[in-house]
Each structure stands twice: as C-alpha cells, then as structure tokens.
C-alpha positions as CSV (number, residue, x, y, z in Angstrom):
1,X,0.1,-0.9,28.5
2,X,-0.9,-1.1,25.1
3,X,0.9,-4.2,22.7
4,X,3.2,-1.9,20.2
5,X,3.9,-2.7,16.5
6,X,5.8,-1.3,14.3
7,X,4.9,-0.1,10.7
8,X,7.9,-0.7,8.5
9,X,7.7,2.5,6.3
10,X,9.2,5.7,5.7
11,X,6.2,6.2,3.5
12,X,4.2,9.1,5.1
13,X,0.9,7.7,2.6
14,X,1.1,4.3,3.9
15,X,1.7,5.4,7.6
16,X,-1.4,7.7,7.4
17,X,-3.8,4.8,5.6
18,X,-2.4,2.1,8.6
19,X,-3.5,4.9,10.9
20,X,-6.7,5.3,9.9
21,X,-7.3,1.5,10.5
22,X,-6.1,1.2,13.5
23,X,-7.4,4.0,15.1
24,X,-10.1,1.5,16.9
25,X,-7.4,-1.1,17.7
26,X,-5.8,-1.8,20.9
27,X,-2.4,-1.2,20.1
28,X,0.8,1.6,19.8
29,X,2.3,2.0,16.4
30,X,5.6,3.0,16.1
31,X,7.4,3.8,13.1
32,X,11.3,4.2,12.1
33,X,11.4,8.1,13.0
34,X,10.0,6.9,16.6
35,X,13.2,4.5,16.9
36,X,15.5,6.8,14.8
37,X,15.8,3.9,12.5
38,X,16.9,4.7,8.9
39,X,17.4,2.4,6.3
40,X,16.1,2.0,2.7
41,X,14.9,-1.7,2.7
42,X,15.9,-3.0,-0.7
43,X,13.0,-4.6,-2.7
44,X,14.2,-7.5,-4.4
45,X,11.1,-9.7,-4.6
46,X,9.4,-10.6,-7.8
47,X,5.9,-10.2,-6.0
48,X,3.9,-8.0,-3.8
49,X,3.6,-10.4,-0.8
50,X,7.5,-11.1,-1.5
51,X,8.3,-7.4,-1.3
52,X,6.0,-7.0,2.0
53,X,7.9,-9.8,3.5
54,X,11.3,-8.4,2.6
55,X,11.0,-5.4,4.8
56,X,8.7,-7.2,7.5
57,X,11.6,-9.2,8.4
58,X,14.4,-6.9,7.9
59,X,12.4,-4.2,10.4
60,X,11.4,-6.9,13.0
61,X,15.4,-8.2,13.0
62,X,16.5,-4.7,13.8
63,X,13.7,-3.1,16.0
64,X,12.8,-6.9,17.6
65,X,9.1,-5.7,17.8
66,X,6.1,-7.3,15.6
67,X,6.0,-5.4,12.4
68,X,4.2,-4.7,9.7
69,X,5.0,-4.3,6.3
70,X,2.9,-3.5,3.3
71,X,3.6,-3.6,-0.6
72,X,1.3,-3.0,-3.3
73,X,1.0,-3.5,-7.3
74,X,-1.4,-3.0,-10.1
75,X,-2.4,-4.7,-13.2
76,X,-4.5,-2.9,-15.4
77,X,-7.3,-4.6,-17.9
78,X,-6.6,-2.9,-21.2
79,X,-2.6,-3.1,-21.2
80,X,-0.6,-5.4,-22.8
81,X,1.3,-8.2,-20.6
82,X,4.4,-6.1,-21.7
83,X,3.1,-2.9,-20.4
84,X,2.1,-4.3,-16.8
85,X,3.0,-2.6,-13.7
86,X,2.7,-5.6,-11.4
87,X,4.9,-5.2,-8.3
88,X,7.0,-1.8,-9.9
89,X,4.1,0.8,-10.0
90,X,5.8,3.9,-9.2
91,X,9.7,2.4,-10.7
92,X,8.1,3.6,-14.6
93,X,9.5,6.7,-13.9
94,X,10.0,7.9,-10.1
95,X,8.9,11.0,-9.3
96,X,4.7,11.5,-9.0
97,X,4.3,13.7,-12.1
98,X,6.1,11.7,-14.1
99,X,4.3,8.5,-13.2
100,X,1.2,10.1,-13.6
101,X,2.1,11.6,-17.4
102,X,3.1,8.0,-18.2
103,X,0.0,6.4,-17.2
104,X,-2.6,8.7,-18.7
105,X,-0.3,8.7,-22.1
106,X,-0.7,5.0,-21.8
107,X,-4.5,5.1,-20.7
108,X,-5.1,7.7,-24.1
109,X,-3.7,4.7,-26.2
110,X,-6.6,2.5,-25.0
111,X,-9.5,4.5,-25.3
112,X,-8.6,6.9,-22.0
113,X,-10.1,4.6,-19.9
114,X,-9.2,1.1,-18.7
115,X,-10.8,-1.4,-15.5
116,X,-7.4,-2.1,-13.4
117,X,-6.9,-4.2,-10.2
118,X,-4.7,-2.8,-6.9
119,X,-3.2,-5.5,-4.9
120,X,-2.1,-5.3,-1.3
121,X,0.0,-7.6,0.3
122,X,0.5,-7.8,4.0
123,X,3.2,-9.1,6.0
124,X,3.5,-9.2,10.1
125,X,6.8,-10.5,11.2
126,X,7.2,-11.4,14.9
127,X,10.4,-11.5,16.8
128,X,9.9,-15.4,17.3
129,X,10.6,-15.7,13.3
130,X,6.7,-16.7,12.8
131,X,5.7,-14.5,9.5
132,X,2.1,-14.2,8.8
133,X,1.2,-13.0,5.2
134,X,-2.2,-11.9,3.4
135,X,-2.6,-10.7,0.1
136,X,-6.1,-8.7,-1.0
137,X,-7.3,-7.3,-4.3
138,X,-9.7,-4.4,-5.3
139,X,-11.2,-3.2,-8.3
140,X,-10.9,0.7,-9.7
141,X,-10.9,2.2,-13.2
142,X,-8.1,3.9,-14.3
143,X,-9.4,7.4,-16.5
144,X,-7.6,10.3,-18.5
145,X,-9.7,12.6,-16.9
146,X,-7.9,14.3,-14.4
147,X,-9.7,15.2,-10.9
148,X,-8.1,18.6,-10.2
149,X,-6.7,17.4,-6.6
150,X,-3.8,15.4,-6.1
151,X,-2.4,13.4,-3.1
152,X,1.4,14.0,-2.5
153,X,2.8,10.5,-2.4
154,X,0.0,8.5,-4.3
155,X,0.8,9.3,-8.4
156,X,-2.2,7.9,-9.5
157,X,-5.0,9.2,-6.8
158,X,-5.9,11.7,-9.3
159,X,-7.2,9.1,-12.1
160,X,-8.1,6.3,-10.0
161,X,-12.1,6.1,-9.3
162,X,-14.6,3.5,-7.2
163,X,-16.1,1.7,-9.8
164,X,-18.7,1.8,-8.0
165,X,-19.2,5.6,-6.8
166,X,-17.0,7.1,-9.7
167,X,-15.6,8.7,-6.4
168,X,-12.0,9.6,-7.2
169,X,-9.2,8.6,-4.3
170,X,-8.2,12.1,-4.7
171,X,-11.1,13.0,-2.9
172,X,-11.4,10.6,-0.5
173,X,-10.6,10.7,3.2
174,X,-7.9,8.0,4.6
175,X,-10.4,6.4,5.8
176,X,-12.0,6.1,2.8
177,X,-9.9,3.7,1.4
178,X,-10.2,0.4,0.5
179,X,-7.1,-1.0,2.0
180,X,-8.1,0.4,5.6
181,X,-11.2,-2.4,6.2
182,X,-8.6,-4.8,4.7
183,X,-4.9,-3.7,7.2
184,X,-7.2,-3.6,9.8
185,X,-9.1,-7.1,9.9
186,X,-5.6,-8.7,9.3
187,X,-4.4,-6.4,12.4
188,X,-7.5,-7.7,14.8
189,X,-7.3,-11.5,13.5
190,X,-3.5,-12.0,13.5
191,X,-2.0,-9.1,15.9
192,X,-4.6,-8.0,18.6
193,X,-6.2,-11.4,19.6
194,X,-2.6,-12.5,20.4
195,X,-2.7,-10.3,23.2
196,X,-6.3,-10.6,25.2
C-alpha cells in the first residue's frame, strides 16, 4: 500500500503541475474532492512560505494525513517597489483576464518587456506537528506580446517565456514546468524516504 499525501488545493493548475511530478513517486495523492473536504483556507501570511504553511497546517489538522501546500509570488525587475506583486499575484484584480490586462498595461509602461522572478514556496505538514518548508526561485521574462494560447487558471502563462528558450508557458506541457523538478525533489527528500 502506497504512503498517501494530500495536496491542499482546490486549484485544478496546481493539482495538475504536483501531478506531473509525482507521477514517478511512490506515493497516493489525495485532494479535498477525494475527502469531500471544502473550505477556503484564508491567506493571511505576509510571505509565500507563510501562505504555504497556512494551509499545510490547516489541511493536515482536518484530513490528519501529511499534506502539502504550495503558494507562489512574483517580483518583477522593471516595476517599482510600489507596484510589486510579491505574495498577491492574482489579488490586482481577480478574474484571469483582468489580471492579465493589468500586467501587460503595466509591462507597456516599461518598455513591454521586463526580467521577473516566480517564487515557490513549499510546505509539508505531518500529523505529528513537524512542518518542513522550502522556498525556490526561477527566472522568466514578462513580454506584451501575447502568445495566442492561454491556460485557464494561470493569468499570466500567455506573456511569461523561458528566458532561456523564449518558450512561452502557454505552450508548455505540465511537465514542462519549472516547479515540477523543484515539488518533486522536496517530495523524494522529505516525504518518500520517510517511508522505505
């Protein structure tokens, strides 16, 4: 019997991108709709890793399985400290096409273009109380220059591109993503070798 954890989301984007990297894990993943758990978890932290560990704890106290919990934030190069997402990415304005129309007006008053810098935090609470946290960072570019496909659930997938590949996130597959190699290291060094 496989150990289970549960993914402490309603967030069908991040349940798809923690899929992808555990699909070579020894492990069950179980989400809210699996225990017909349904709560908004409120998130009151200042900081990614505060946010993540919010809702790690508040899912392991009512599920009393390991969970994980994810949050992520963005800072972008060219914007004003004012004018920083940080920890409230998608709070500018809610719904996907509005967040999108704020950031490339935004992006048009720097040039159209701008370096930025995603950060994922990671937090795995365990029933015992222990919390185990992680916090990673990649690099992208942020451009006014729509790719034609979107990503229900991810605003900014449209004008985010690998610096490296100018590959846009629209058009890559989950497993594509830089925050898979990064959920699932945390998953095999903190979760799995608990268990052989």
């Amino acid at each position: 019997m496989l150990p289970k954890l549960f993914l402490g989301t309603t967030n069908p984007v991040k349940i798809a991108i923690v899929q992808a990297a555990i699909c070579s894990l020894p492990l069950e993943m179980l989400i809210p709709s699996d225990l017909g758990v349904n709560i908004q978890v409120e998130e009151t932290g200042q900081t990614t890793l505060e946010n993540a560990s919010i809702k790690a704890r508040v899912y392991c106290e009512l599920t009393s399985l390991p969970t994980l919990a994810i949050d992520g934030g963005l800072w972008i190069e060219k914007f004003p400290v004012e004018k920083q997402p940080g920890a409230r990415v998608k709070r500018i304005g809610g719904k996907d096409e509005a967040v999108l129309e704020y950031y490339v007006r935004e992006l048009e008053r720097v040039g159209g273009e701008s370096p930025c810098t995603w950060e994922g935090s990671l937090a795995m609470a365990f029933p015992d109380g222990r919390l185990i946290t992680d916090t990673y960072r990649t690099q992208s570019i942020l451009t006014t220059r729509a790719h034609r496909t979107a990503v229900p659930g991810i605003a900014l997938a449209s004008i985010t591109m690998n610096p490296l590949n100018r590959k846009y996130q629209s058009e890559m597959a989950w497993g594509e993503y830089p925050d898979v190699e990064k959920i699932r290291a945390f998953l095999q060094k903190w979760f799995c070798s608990s268990f052989l």
